[in-house]
Each structure stands twice: as C-alpha cells, then as structure tokens.
C-alpha positions as CSV (number, residue, x, y, z in Angstrom):
1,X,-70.0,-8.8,-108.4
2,X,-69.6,-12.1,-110.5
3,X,-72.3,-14.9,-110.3
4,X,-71.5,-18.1,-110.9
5,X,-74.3,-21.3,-111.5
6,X,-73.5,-23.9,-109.2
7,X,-76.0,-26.9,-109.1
8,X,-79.2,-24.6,-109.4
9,X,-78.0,-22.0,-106.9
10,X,-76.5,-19.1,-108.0
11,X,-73.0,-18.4,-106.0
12,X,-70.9,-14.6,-105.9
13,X,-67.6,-15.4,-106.5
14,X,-67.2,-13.8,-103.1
15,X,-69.0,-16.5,-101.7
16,X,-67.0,-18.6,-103.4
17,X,-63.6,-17.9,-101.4
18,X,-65.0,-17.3,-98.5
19,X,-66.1,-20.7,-98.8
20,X,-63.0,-22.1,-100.2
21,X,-60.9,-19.9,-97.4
22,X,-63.0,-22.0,-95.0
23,X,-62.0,-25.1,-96.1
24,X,-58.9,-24.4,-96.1
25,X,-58.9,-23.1,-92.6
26,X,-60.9,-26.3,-91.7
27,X,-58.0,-28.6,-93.3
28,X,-55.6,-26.7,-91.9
29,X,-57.1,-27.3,-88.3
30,X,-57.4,-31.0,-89.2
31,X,-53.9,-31.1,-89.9
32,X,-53.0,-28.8,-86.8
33,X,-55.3,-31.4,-84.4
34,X,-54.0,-34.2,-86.0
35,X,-50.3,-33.1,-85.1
36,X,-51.4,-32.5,-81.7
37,X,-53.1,-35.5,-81.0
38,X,-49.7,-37.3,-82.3
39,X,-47.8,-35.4,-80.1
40,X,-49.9,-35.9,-77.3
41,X,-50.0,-39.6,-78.0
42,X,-46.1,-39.3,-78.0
43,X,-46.1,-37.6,-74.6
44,X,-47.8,-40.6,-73.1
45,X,-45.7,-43.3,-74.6
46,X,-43.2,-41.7,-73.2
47,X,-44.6,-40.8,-69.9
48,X,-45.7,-44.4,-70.1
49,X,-42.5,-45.8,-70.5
50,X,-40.9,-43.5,-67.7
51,X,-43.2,-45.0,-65.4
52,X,-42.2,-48.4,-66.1
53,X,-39.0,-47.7,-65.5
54,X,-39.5,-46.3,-62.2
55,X,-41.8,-49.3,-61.4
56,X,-39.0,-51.7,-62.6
57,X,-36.0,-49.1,-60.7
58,X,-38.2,-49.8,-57.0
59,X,-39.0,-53.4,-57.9
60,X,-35.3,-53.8,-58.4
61,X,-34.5,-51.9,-54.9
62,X,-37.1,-53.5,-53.0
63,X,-35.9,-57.1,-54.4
64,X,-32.4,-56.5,-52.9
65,X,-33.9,-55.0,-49.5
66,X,-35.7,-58.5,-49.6
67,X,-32.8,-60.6,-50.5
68,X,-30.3,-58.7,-47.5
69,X,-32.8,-59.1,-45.1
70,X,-33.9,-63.2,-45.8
71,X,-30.0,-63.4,-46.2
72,X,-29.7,-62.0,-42.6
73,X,-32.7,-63.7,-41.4
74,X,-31.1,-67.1,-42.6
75,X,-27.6,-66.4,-40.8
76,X,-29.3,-65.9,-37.7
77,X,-30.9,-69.1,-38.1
78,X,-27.8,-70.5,-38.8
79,X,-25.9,-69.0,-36.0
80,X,-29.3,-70.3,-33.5
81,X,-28.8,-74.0,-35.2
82,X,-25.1,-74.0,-34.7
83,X,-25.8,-72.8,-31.4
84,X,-27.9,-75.7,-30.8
85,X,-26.1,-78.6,-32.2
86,X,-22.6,-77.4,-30.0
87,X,-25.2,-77.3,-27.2
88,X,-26.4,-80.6,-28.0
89,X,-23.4,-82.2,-29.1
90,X,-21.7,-80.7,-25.7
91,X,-24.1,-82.5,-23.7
92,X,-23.7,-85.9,-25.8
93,X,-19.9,-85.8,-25.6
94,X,-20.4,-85.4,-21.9
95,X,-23.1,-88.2,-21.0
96,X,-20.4,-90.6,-23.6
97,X,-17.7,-89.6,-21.4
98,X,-19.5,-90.7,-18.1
99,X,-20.6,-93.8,-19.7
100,X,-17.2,-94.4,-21.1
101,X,-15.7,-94.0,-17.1
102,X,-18.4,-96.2,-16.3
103,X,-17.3,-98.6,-18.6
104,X,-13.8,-98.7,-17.9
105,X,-14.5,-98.8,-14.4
106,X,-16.5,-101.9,-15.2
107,X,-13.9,-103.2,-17.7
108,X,-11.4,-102.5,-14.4
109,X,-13.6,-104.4,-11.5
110,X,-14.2,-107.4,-14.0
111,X,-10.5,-107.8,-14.8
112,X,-9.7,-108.0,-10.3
113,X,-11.9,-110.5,-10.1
C-alpha cells in the first residue's frame, strides 16, 4: 500500500479513490437530483397550465349557461311588457272610442239645434 502526503496527513492511495469514487457518486447524485427537480418542476407547469385550461373551459360554459338564461329571462320580460302595453293600449283605444261616440253624438245634437 502506497502513502501519499497530503497537507500533513498521510493518505493510502486506497483512501484516495474511495474518496474520489465518492465524489463522484456525490456529483453524480447532484446531477441525478437536479434532473429530477427539473422534471418535476416541468410536471407542474404543465399540470398548472391544464388546470387553467379547465378553469377557462367551465368559465366559458358557465358564461353561455348565463347568457341563454338572461337572454330567456329578458324575452319573457318582453313578452309580459308587450303583454301589457296591448293590454293598455286595448283599454285606451276603447275609452277614445266611447269619447269619440260621445263626441259625435254631441257634434250631432249641436248641429239639430
């Protein structure tokens, strides 16, 4: 078995790879952890993204649901307002009509005299 002086310690070259082998190993898990956090970090961009999409995909449906059902609600109203003015209009023509017979009638009695 070799020695070797490093510093003030003496070091086997056995020593010596076994140190160096552990290095190695320890850069090689560096590298490994470093891939895997990247790839992790990858998955949840991507899962990230995915769930935006859904969000937007059900803010999209629920918008129409929304739209078709104020669009309904508004022809309804519509419908009730027309509803309302023939009603009222209806009961306008009517009351003109008798005042208009009234008038004539008037118009009528005036003219014998």
């Amino acid at each position: 078995m070799k020695n070797f002086v490093v510093g003030v310690v003496y070091v086997s070259l056995d020593m010596l790879k076994i140190v160096c082998a552990v290095e190695q190993e320890s850069r090689q898990s560096i590298i490994l952890a470093n891939k895997n956090a990247q790839d992790e970090k990858e998955k949840a961009h991507k899962a990230g993204e995915e769930a935006i999409e859904a969000t937007l995909v059900r803010a999209k449906s629920e918008i129409e649901h929304l739209m078709r059902a104020s669009d309904q609600k508004a022809m309804t109203a519509a419908k009730e307002l027309a509803s309302s003015t023939a009603n009222k209009l209806a009961t306008q023509r009517a009351r003109a009509e008798r005042r208009l017979d009234a008038a004539s009638e008037l118009i009528v009695e005036r003219i014998r005299r």
